[in-house]
C-alpha positions, 0 to 999 in steps of 0.5 A, spaced: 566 980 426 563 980 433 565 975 439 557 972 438 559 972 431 565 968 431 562 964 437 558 960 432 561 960 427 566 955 432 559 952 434 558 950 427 564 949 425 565 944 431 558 941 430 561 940 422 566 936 424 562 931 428 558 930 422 562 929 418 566 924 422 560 920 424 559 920 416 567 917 416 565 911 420 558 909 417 552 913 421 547 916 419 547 923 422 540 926 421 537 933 422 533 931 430 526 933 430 523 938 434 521 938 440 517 942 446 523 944 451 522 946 458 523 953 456 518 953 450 515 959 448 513 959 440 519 955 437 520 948 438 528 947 440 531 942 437 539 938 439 544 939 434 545 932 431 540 925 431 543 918 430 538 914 429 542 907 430 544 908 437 537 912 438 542 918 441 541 926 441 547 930 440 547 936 443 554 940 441 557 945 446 564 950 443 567 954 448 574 958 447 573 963 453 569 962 459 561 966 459 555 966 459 554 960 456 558 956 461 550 956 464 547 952 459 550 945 461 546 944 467 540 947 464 541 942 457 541 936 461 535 938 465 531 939 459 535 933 456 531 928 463 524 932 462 523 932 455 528 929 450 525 923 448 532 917 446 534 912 449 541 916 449 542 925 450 549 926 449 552 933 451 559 934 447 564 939 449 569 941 444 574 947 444 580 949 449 575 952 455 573 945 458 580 942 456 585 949 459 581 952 463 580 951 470 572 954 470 571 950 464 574 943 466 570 945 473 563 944 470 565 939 464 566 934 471 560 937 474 556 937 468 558 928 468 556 928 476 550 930 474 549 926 469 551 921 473 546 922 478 539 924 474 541 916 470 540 914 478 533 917 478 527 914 476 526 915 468 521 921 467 519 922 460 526 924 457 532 921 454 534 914 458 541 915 459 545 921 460 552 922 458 556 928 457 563 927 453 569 931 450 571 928 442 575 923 444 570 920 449 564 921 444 569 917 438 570 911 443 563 911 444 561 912 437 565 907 435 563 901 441 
């Protein structure tokens, strides 16, 4: 199995777990609909999971190693402001890379700072509340 393979099969497995735990504690996961990204060339981009209780897209992000990826977040969250129309978009991070990683524990923070600082501006036609969490904040929030 090649690095790419491995790396979402952990994605999807990190995903499933979500799921499930969100079953455990009576939501209602739902697959979200599509949507137009700011990137959208012929496919509709979709997030990874929709609560409809908490009108909330959950955008899951796995990483055990530093990457490419460690680009996305800020793209994601920019998209998220534009065009991912909830009440709330959160980016979930999971895996060893944004906990034991200085590159990665770097732009987590980042990441909640500019969360923090696109929930300041003037709403445009995207999500109303950004937020950007690991699984231990994501399972307090869910569970408020």
């Amino acid at each position: 199995m090649n690095q790419g393979q491995k790396a979402n099969l952990n994605g999807k497995m990190f995903h499933d777990e979500c799921w499930d735990y969100l079953e455990k504690k009576g939501h209602n996961p739902q697959v979200p609909a599509g949507y137009e990204a700011l990137w959208y060339g012929n496919r509709l981009n979709k997030t990874d999971i929709f609560l409809p209780d908490k009108n909330a897209q959950v955008e899951c992000k796995f990483q055990t190693v530093s990457g490419t990826c460690d680009q996305k977040p800020f793209a994601e969250l920019w998209n998220a402001y534009e065009r991912v129309k909830c009440d709330y978009y959160v980016l979930l991070f999971g895996g060893s890379h944004w906990e034991e990683n200085t590159r990665g524990m770097n732009i987590f923070k980042e990441a909640k700072q500019m969360a923090a600082k696109l929930n300041s501006f003037p709403r445009s036609n995207g999500a109303k509340k950004l937020k950007v969490m690991n699984s231990i904040e994501f399972k307090e929030w869910i569970n408020e």
